[in-house]
Biopython code that builds the backbone (N, CA, C, O; Angstrom):
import numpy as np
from Bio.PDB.StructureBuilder import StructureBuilder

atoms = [
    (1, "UNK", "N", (57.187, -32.779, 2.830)),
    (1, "UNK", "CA", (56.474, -31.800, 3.619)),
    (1, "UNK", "C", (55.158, -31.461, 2.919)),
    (1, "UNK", "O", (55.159, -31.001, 1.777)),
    (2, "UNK", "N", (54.065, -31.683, 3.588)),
    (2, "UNK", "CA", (52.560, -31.005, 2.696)),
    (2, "UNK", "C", (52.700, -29.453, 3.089)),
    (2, "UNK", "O", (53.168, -28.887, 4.076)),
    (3, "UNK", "N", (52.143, -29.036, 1.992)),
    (3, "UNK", "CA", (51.664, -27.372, 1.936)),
    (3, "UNK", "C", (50.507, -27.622, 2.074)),
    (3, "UNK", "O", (50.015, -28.674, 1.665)),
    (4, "UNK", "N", (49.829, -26.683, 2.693)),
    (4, "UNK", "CA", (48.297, -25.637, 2.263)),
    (4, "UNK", "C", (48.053, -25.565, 1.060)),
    (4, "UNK", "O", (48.558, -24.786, 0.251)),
    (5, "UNK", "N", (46.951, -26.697, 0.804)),
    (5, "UNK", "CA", (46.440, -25.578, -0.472)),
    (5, "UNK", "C", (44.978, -26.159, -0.561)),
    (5, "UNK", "O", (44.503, -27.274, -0.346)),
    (6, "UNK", "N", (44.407, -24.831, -1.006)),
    (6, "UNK", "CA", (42.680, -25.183, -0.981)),
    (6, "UNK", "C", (41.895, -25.001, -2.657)),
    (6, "UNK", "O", (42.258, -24.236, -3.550)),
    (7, "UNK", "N", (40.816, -25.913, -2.677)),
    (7, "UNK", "CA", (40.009, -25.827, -3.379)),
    (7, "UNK", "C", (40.014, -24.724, -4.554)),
    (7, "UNK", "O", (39.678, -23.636, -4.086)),
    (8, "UNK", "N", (40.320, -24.657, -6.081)),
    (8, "UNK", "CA", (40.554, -23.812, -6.797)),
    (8, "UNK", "C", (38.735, -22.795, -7.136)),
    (8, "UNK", "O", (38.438, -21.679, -7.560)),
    (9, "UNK", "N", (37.797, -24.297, -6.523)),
    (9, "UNK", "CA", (36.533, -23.608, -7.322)),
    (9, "UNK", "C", (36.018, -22.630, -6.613)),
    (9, "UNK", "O", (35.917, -22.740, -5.391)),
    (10, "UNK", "N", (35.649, -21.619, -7.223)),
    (10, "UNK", "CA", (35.286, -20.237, -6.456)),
    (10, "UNK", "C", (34.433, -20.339, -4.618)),
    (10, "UNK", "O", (33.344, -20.874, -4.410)),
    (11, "UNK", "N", (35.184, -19.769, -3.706)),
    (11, "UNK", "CA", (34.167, -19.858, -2.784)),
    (11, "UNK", "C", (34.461, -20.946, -1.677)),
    (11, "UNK", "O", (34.223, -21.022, -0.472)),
    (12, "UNK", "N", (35.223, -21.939, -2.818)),
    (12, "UNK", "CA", (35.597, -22.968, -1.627)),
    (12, "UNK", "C", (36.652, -23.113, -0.711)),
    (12, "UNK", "O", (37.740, -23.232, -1.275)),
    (13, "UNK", "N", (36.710, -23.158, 1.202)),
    (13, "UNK", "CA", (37.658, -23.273, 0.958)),
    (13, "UNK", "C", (38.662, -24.516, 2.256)),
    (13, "UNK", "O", (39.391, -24.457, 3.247)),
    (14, "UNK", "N", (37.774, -25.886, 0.981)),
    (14, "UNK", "CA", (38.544, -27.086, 1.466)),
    (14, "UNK", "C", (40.016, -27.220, 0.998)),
    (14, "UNK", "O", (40.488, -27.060, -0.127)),
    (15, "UNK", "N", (40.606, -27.552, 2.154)),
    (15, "UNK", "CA", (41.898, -27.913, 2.270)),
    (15, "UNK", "C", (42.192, -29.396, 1.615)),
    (15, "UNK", "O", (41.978, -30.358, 2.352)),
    (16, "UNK", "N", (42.510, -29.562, 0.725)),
    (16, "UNK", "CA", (42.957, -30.492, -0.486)),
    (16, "UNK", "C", (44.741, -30.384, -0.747)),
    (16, "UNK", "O", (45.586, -29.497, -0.627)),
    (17, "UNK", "N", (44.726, -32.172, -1.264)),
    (17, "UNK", "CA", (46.200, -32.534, -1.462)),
    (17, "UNK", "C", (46.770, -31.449, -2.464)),
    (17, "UNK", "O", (45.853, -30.922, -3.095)),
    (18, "UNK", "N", (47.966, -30.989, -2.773)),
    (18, "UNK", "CA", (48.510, -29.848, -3.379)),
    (18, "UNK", "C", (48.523, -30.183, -4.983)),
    (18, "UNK", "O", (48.679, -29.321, -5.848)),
    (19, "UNK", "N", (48.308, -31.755, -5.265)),
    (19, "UNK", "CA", (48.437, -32.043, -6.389)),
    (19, "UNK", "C", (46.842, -32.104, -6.903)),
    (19, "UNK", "O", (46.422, -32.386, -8.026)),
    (20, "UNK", "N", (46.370, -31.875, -6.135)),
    (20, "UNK", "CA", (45.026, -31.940, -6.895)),
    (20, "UNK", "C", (44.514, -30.296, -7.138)),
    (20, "UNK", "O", (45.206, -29.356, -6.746)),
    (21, "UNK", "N", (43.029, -30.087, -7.937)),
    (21, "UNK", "CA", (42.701, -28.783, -8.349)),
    (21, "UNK", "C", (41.914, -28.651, -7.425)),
    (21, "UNK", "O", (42.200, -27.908, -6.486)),
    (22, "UNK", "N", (40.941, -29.218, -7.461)),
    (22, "UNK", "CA", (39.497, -29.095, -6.505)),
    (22, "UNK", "C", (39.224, -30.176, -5.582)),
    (22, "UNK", "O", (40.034, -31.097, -5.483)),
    (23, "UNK", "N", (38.460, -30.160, -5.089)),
    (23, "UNK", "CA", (38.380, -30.803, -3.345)),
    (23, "UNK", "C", (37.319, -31.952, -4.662)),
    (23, "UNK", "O", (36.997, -31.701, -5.823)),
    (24, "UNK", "N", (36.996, -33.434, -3.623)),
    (24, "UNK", "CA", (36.066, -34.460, -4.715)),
    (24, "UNK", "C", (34.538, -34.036, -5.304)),
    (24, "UNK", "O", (34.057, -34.309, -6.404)),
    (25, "UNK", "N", (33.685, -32.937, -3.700)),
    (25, "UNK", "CA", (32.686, -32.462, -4.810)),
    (25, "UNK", "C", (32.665, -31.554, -6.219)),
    (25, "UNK", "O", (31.812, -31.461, -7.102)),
    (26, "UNK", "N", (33.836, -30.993, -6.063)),
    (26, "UNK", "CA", (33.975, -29.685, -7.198)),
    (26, "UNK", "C", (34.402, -30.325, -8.101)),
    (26, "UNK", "O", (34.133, -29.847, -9.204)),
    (27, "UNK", "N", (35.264, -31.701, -8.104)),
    (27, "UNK", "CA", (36.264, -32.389, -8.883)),
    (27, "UNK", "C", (34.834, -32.892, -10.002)),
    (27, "UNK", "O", (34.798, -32.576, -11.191)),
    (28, "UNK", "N", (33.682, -33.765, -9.254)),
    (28, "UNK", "CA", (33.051, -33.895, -10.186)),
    (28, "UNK", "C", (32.373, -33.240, -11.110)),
    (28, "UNK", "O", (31.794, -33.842, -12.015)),
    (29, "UNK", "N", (32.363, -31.927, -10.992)),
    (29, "UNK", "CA", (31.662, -30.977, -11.384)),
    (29, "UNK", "C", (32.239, -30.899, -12.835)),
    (29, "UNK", "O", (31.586, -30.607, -13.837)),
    (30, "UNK", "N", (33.377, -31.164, -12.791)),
    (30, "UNK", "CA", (34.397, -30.629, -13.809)),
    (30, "UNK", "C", (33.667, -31.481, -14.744)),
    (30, "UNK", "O", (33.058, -32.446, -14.279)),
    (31, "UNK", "N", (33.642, -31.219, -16.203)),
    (31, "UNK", "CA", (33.011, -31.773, -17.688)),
    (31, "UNK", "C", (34.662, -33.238, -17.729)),
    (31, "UNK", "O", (35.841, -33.026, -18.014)),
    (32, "UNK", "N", (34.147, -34.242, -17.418)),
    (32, "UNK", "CA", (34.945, -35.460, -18.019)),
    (32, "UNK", "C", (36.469, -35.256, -18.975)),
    (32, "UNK", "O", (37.586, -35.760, -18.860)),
    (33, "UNK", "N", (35.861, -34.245, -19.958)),
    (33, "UNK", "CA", (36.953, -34.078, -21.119)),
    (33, "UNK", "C", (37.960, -33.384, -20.355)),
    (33, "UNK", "O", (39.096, -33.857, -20.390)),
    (34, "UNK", "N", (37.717, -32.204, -19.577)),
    (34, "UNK", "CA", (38.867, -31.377, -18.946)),
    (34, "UNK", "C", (39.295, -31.867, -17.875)),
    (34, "UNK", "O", (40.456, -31.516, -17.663)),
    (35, "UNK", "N", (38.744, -32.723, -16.870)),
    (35, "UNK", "CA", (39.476, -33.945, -16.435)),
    (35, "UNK", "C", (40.702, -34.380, -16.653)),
    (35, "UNK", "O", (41.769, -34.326, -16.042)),
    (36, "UNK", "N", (40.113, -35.078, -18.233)),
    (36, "UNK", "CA", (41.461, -35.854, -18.508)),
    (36, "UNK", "C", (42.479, -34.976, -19.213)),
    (36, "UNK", "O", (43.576, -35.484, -19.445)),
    (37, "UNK", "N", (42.203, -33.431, -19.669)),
    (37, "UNK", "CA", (43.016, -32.846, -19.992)),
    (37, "UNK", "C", (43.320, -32.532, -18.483)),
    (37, "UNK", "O", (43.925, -33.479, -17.980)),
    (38, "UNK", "N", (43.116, -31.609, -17.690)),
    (38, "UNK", "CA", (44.098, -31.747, -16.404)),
    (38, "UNK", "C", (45.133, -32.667, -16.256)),
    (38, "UNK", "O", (46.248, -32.185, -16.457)),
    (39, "UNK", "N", (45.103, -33.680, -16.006)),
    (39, "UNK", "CA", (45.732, -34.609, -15.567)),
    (39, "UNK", "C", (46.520, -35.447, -16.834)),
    (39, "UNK", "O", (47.154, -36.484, -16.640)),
    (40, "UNK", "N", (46.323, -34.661, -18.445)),
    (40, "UNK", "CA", (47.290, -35.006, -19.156)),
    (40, "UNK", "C", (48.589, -34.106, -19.506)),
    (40, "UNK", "O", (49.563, -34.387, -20.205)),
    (41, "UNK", "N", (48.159, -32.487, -18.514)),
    (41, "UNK", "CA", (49.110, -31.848, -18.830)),
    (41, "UNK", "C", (49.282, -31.119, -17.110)),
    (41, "UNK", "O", (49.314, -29.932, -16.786)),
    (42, "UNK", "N", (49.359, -32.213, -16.359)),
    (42, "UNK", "CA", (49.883, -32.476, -14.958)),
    (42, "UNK", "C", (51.227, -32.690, -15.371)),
    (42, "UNK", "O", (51.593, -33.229, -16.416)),
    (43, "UNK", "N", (52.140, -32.081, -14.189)),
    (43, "UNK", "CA", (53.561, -32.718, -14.538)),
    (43, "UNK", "C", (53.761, -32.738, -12.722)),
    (43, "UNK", "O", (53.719, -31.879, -11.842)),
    (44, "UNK", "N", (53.981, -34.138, -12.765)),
    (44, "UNK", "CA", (54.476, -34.214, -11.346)),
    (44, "UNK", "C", (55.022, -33.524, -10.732)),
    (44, "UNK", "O", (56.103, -34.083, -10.918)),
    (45, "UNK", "N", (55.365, -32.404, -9.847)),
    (45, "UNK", "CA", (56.085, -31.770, -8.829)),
    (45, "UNK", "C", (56.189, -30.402, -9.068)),
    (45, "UNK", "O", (56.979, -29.546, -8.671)),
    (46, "UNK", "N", (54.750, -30.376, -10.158)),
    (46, "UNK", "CA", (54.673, -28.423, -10.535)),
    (46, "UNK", "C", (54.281, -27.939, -9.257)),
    (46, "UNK", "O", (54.360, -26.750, -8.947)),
    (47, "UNK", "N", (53.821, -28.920, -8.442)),
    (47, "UNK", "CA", (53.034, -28.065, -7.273)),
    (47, "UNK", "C", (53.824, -27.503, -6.364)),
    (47, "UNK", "O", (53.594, -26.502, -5.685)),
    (48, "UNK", "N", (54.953, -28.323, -6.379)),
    (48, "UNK", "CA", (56.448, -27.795, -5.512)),
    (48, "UNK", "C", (57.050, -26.566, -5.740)),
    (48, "UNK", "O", (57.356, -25.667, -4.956)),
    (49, "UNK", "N", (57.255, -26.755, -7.817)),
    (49, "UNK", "CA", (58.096, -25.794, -8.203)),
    (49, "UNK", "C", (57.547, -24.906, -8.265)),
    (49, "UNK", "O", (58.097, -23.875, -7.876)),
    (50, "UNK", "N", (56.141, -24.851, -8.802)),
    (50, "UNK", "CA", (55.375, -23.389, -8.912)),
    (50, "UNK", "C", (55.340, -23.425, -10.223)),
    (50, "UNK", "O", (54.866, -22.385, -10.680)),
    (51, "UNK", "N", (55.672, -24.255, -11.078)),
    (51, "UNK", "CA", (55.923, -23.726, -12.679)),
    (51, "UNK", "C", (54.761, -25.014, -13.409)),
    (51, "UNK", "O", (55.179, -26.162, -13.558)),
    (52, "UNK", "N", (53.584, -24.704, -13.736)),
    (52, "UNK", "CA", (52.959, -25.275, -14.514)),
    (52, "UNK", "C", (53.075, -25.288, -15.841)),
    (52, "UNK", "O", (53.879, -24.375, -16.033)),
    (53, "UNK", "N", (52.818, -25.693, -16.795)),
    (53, "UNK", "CA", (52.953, -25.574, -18.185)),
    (53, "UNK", "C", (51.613, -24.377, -18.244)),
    (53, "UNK", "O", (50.798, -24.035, -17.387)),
    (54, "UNK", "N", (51.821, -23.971, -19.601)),
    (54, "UNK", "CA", (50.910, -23.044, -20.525)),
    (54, "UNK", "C", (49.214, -22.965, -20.431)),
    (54, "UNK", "O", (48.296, -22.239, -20.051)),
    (55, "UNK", "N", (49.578, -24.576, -21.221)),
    (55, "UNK", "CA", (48.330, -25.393, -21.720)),
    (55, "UNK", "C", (47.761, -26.024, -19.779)),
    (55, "UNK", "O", (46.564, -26.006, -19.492)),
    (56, "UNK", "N", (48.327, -26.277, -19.222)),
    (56, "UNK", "CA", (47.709, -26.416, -17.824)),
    (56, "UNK", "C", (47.333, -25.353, -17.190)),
    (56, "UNK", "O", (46.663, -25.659, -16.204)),
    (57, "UNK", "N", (47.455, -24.348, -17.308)),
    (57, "UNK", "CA", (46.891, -22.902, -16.291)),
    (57, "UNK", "C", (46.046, -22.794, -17.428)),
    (57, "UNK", "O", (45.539, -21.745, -17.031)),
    (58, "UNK", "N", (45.535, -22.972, -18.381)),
    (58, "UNK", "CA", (44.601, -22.534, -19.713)),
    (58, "UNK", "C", (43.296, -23.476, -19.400)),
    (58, "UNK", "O", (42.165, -23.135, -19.053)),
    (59, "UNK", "N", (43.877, -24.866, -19.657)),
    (59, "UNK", "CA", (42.864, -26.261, -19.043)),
    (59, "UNK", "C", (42.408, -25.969, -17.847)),
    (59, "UNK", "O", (41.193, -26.147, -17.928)),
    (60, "UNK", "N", (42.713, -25.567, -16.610)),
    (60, "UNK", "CA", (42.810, -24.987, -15.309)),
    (60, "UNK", "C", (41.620, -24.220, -15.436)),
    (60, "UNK", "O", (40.559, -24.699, -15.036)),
    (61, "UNK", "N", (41.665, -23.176, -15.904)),
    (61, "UNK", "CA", (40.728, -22.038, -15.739)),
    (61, "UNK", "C", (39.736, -22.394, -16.624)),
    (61, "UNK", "O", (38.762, -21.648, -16.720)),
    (62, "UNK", "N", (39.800, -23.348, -17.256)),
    (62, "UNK", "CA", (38.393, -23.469, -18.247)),
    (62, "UNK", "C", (38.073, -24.589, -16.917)),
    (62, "UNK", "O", (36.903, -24.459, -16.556)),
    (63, "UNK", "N", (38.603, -25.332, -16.350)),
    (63, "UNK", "CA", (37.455, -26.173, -15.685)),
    (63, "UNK", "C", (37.036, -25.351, -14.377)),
    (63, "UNK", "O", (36.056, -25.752, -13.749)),
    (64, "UNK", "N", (37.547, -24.521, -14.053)),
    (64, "UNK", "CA", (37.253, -23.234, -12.253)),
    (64, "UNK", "C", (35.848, -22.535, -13.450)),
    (64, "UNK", "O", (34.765, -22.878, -12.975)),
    (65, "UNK", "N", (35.682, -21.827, -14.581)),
    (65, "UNK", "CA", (34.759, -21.327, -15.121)),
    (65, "UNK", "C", (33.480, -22.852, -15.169)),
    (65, "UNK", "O", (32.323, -22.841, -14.749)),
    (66, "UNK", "N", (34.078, -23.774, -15.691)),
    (66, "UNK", "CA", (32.818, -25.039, -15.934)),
    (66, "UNK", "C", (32.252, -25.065, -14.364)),
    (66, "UNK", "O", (31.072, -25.323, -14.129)),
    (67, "UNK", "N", (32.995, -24.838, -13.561)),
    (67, "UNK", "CA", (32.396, -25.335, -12.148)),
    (67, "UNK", "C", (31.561, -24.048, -11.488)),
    (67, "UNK", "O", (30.649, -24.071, -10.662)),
    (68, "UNK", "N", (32.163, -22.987, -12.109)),
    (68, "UNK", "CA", (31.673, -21.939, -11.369)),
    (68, "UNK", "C", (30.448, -21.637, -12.116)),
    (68, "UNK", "O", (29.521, -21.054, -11.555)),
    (69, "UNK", "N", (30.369, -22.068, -13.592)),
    (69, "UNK", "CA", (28.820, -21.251, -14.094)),
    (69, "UNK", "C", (27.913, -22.920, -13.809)),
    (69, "UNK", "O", (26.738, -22.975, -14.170)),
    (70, "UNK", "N", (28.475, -23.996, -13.254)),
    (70, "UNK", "CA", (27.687, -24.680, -13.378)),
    (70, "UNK", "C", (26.815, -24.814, -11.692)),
    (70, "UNK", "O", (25.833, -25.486, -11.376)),
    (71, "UNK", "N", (27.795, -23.733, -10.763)),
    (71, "UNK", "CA", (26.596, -23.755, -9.579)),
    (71, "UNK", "C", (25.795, -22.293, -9.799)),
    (71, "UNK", "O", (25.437, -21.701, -8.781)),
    (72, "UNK", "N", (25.582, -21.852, -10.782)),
    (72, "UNK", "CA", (24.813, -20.269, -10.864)),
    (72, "UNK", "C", (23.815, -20.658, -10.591)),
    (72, "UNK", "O", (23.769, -21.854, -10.880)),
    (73, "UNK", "N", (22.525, -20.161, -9.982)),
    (73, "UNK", "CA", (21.265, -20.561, -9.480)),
    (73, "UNK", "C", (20.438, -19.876, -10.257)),
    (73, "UNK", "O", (19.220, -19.978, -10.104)),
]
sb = StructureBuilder()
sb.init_structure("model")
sb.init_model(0)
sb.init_chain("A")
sb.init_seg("    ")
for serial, (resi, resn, name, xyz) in enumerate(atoms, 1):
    if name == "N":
        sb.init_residue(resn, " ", resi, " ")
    sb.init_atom(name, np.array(xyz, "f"), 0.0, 1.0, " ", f" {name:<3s}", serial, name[0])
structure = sb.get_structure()
């Protein structure tokens, strides 16, 4: 069954797969390194359970801050 779920980066609000953070423009936004930390402390089917690890809601919010001070005008 898909859920709803939208775009983590401030403001946005594309409807994106549940396993992902941000929709593909915001995705690039993200700095490379926290990228691959996302997706090294991804655990398949947190999106179901609701239960992310630590270090992933930490990685998480440092890349929603990289994206958000990187559209400040």
């Amino acid at each position: 069954m898909y859920m709803t779920h939208k775009c983590h980066a401030v403001g946005c609000d594309c409807n994106i797969p549940p396993k992902h953070l941000m929709c593909p423009t915001h995705w690039e936004m993200v700095p490379k390194i926290l990228q691959q930390a996302i997706w090294r402390y991804y655990r398949p089917g947190q999106e179901i359970d609701k239960c992310p690890s630590a270090k992933y809601l930490e990685i998480m919010e440092k890349a929603i801050v990289a994206v958000a001070q990187s559209t400040v005008v």
